[in-house]
C-alpha positions as CSV (number, residue, x, y, z in Angstrom):
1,X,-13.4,13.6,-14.1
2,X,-13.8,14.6,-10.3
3,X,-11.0,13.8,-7.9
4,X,-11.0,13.5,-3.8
5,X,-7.6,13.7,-2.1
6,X,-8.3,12.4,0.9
7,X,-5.9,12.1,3.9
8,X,-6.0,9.5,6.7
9,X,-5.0,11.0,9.9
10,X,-4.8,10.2,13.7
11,X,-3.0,12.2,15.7
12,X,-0.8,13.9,13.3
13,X,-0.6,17.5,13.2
14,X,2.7,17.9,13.1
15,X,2.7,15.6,9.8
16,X,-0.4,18.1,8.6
17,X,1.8,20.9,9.4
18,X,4.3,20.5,7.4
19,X,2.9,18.2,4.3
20,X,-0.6,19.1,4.0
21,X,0.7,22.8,2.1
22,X,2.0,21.2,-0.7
23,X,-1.4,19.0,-0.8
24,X,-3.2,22.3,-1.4
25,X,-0.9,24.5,-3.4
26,X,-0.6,21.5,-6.0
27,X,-4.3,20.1,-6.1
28,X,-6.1,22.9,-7.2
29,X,-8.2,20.1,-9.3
30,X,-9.4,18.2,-6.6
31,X,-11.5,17.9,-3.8
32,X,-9.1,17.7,-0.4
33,X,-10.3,15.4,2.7
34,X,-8.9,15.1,5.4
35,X,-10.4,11.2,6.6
36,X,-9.7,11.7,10.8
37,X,-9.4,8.1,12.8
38,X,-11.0,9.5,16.3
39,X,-7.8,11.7,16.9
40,X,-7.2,12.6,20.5
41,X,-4.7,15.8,19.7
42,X,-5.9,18.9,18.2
43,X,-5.2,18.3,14.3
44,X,-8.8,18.4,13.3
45,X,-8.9,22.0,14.8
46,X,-5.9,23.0,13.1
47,X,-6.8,21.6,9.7
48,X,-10.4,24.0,10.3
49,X,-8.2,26.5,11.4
50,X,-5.7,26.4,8.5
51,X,-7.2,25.0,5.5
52,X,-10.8,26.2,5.6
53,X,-11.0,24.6,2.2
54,X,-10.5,21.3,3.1
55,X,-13.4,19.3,4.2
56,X,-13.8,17.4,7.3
57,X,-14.9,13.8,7.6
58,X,-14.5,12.5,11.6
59,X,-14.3,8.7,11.8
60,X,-16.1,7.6,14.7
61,X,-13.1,5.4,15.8
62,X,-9.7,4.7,14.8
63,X,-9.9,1.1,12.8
64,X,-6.9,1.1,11.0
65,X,-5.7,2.4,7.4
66,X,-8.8,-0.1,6.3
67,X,-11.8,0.8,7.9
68,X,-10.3,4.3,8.5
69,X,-10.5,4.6,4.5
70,X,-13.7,2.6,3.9
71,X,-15.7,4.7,6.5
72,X,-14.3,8.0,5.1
73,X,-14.8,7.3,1.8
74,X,-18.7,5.5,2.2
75,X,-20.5,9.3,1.2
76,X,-18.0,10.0,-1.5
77,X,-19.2,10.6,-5.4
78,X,-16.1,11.9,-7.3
79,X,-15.0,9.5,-10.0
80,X,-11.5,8.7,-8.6
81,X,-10.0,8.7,-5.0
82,X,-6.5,9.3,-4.2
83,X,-5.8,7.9,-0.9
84,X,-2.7,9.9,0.2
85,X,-0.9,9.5,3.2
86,X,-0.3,12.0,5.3
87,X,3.4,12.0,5.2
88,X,3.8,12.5,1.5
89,X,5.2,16.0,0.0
90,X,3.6,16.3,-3.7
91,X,4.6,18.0,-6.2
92,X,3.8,20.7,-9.1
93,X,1.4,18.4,-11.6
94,X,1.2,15.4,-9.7
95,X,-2.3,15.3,-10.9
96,X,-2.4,15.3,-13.9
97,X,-0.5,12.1,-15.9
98,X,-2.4,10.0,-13.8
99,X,-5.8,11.5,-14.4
100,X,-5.2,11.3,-17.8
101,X,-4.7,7.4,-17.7
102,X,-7.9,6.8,-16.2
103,X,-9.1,9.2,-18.8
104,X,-7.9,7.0,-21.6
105,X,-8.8,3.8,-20.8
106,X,-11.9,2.5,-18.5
107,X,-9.7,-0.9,-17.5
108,X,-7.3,1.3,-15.7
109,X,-8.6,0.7,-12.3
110,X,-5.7,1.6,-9.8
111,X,-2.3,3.7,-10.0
112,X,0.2,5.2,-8.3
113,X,3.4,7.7,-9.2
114,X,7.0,8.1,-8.6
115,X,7.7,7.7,-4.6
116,X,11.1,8.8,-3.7
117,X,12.5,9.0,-0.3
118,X,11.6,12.5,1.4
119,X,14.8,12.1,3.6
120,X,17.4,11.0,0.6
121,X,15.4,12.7,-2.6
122,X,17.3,10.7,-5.4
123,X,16.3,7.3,-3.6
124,X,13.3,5.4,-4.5
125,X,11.4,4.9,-1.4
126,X,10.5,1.8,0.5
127,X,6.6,2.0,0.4
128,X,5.9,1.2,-3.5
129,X,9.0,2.8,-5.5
130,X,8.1,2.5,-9.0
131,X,5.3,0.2,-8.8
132,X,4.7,-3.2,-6.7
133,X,4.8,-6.9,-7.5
134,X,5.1,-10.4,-5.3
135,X,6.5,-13.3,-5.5
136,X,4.8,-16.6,-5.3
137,X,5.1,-17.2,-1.7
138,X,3.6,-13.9,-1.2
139,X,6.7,-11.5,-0.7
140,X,6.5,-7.9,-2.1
141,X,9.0,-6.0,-3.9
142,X,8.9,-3.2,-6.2
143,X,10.7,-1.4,-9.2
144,X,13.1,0.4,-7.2
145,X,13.4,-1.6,-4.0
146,X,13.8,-5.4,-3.1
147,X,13.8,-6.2,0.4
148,X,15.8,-3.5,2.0
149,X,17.5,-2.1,-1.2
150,X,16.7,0.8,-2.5
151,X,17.6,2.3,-6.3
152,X,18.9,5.5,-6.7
153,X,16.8,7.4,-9.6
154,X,18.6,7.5,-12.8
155,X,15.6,7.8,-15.1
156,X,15.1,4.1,-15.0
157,X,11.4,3.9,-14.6
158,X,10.1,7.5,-15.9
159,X,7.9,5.1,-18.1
160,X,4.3,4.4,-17.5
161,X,3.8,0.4,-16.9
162,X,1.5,-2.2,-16.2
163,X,2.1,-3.5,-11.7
164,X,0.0,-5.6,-9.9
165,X,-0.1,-3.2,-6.8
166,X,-0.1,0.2,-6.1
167,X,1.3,1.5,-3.1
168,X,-1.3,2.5,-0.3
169,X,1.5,5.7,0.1
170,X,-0.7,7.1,-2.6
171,X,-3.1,5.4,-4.7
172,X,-5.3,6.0,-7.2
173,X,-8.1,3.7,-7.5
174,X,-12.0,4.5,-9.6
175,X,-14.3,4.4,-7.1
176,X,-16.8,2.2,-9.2
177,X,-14.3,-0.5,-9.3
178,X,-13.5,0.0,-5.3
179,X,-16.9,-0.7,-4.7
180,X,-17.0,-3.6,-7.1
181,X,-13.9,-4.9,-5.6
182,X,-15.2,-4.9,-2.0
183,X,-13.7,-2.0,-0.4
184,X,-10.5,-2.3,1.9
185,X,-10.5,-5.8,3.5
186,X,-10.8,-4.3,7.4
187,X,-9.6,-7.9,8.8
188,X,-6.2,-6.4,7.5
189,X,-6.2,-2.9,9.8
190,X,-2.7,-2.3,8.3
191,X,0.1,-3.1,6.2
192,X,-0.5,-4.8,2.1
193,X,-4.0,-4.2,2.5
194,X,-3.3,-2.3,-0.8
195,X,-2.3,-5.7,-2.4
196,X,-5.5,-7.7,-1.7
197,X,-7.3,-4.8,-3.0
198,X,-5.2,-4.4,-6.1
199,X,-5.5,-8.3,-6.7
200,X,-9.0,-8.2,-6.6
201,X,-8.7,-5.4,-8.7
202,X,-7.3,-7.2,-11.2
203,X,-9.0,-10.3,-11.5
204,X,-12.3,-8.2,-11.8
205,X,-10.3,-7.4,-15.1
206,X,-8.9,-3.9,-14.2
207,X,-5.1,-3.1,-14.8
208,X,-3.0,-1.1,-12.0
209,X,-0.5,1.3,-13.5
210,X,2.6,3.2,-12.6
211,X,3.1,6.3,-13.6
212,X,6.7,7.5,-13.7
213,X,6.2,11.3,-14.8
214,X,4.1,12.2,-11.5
215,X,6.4,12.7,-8.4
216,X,5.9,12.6,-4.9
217,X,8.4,12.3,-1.9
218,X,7.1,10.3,1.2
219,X,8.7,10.3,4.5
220,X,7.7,6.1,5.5
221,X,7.4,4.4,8.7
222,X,6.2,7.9,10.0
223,X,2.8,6.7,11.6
224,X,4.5,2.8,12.1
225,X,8.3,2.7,12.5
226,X,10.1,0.0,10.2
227,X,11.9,-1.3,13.3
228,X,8.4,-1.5,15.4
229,X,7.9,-5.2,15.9
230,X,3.6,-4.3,15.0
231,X,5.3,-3.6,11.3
232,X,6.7,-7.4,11.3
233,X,3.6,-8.7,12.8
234,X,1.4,-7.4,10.1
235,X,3.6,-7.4,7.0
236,X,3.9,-11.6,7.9
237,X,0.3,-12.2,8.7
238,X,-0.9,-10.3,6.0
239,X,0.8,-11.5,3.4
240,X,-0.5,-14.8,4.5
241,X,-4.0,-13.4,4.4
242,X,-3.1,-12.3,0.3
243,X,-2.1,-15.9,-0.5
244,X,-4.8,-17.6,1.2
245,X,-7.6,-15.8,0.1
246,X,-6.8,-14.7,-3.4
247,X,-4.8,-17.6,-5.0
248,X,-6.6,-20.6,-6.5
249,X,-6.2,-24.3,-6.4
250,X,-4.8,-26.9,-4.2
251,X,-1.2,-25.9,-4.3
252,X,-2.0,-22.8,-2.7
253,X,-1.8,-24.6,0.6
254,X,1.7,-25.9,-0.5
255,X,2.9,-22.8,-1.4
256,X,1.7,-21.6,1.8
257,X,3.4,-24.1,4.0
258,X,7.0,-23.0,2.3
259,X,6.2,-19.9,3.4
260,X,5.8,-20.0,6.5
261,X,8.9,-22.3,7.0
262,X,10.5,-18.9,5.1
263,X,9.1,-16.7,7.7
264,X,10.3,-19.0,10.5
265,X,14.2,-18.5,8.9
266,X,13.7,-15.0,9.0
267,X,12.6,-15.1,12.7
268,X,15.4,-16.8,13.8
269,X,17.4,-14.4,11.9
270,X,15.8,-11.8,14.1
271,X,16.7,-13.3,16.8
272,X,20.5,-13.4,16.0
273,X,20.7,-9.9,15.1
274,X,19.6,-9.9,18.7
275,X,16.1,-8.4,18.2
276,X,13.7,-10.9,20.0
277,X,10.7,-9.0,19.4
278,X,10.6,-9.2,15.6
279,X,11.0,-13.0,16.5
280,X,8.2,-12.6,18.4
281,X,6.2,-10.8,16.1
282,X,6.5,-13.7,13.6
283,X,5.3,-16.2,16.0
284,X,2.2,-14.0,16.5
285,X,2.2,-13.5,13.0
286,X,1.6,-17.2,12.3
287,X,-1.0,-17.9,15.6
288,X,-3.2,-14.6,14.5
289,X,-3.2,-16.3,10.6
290,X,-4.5,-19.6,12.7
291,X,-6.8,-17.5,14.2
292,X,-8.2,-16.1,10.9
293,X,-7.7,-19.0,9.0
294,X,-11.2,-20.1,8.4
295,X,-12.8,-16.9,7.8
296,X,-10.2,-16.1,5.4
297,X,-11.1,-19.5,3.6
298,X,-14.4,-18.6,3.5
299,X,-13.4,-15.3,1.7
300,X,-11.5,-17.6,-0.9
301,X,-14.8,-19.2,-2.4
302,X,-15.4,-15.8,-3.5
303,X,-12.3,-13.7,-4.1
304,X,-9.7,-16.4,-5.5
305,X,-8.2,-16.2,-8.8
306,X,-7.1,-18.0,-11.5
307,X,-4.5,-16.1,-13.1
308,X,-1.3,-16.1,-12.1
309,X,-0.3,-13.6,-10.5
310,X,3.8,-14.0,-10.0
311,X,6.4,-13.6,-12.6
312,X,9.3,-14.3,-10.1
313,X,8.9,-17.4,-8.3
314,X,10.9,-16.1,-5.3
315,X,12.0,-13.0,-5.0
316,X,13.9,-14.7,-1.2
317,X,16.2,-17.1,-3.6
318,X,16.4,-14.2,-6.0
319,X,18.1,-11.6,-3.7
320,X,19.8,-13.6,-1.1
321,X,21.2,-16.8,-3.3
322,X,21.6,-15.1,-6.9
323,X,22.5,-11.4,-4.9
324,X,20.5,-10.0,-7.5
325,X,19.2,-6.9,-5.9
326,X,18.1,-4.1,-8.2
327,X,15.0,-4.7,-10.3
328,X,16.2,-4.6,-13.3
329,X,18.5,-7.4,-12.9
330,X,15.4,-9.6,-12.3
């Protein structure tokens, strides 16, 4: 089975610099890319320079994680693409458990491994942990983190089991059942794009796996800062965008509504932590979801689902009413 590493980057060669080593002294198996979003410093030079073994694939533009990905990945043939981020520092074997998933079974469509934090290595990190899952007003959390907590690792997920996303930190998806799927959604640019992909995913039939015995260690927020009020904008609209477009029947528009009387709680909680841009943010969040509204519906007659796809109903009553805020309490 063929395998393509491939890297998104824009403007980061110091990320390169120091990450991109362990990329090629552990991936001896694969095929390394390095996927470049129109970059205006000199990491594309370096990269030649450097790693004359990795190839090259210059995006005419830089469109986002989305069409960043899509575009790079339009001429590619391996069987399976690993769509790392640039920030990540794998390790020996990384490879390999996950390979031999897909291997095993056809249905296995998507996966990801183990992310710890890079800066605080017996932490699960924020971007995917041990696997991703959200409730039914559309909020993410994962095996390993809910909402801003983080699990140390103990062992507690060295297990391989079903999720219904894999993080965009590093994942694995076949690239028969990408192209089935519909690519990246580029109306996304950034931020869960990886969960309307996985959805769809799965209600082609595929299943998304985590894999707990393959390791990686990823720096987060290192192209998009978690307190950069573009992060709230996109994690609010966009998780809008998932609902809307991949959940079925009338009471989507109900559930919908609750949310968005959630997300207007959170914003004035924002604003009394005195930080009147994330505030802000939400507000745009909900006028750009206006402003895609339609289009988005339009998507629905195509990409909605029938299965449920929450096993927490809210993951917000959940962690701030119960105070339940490890995983395995859920």
């Amino acid at each position: 089975m063929n395998v393509a590493v491939v890297i998104l980057n824009w403007n980061g060669k110091d990320l390169l610099e120091r990450f991109l080593p362990s990329v090629m002294l552990h991936s001896r198996e694969a095929t390394v890319y390095l996927a470049d979003n129109a970059s205006t410093d000199n990491s594309v030079a370096f990269v030649a320079e450097k790693f004359p073994s990795v190839k090259i694939i210059q995006n005419k533009v830089n469109g986002g994680y989305a069409k960043g990905y899509n575009d790079a990945l339009e001429n590619l043939k391996e069987d399976i693409f690993v769509l790392l981020n640039s920030d990540v520092e794998v390790t020996e074997n990384w490879l390999k458990p996950i390979i031999s998933e897909f291997e095993k079974d056809e249905a296995v469509v998507a996966a990801q491994p183990k992310i710890l934090d890079y800066k605080n290595k017996e932490f699960f990190e924020y971007a995917g942990a041990a696997g991703g899952f959200i409730d039914k007003y559309g909020y993410p959390y994962c095996r390993g983190r809910i909402f801003d907590t983080l699990e140390k690792d103990t062992g507690q997920y060295d297990d391989i089991s079903e999720i219904f996303w894999a993080s965009g930190a590093c994942l694995f998806v076949r690239r028969e059942a990408f192209v089935k799927a519909g690519k990246l959604d580029e109306d996304y640019f950034a931020h869960q794009e990886e969960i309307d992909l996985c959805w769809r995913l799965k209600s082609n039939g595929g299943r998304v796996l985590y894999v707990g015995s393959s390791r990686i260690y990823h720096v987060g927020g290192a192209t998009l800062a978690t307190l950069n009020p573009k992060k709230t904008f996109y994690n609010f609209r966009n998780s809008l965008l998932n609902i809307l477009k991949n959940s079925s029947g009338n009471k989507t528009f109900v559930v919908i509504f609750f949310r968005m009387v959630l997300d207007g709680l959170a914003a004035f909680q924002f604003l009394f932590q005195g930080k009147p841009k994330h505030f802000i943010a939400v507000g745009r969040a909900h006028a750009s979801f206006y402003g895609l509204f339609f289009r988005f519906f339009s998507k629905r007659k195509k990409y909605a689902s029938k299965e449920r796809y929450y096993s927490v109903k809210s993951i917000v009553y959940q962690y701030f009413i119960k105070k339940i805020k490890n995983f395995y309490e859920l």
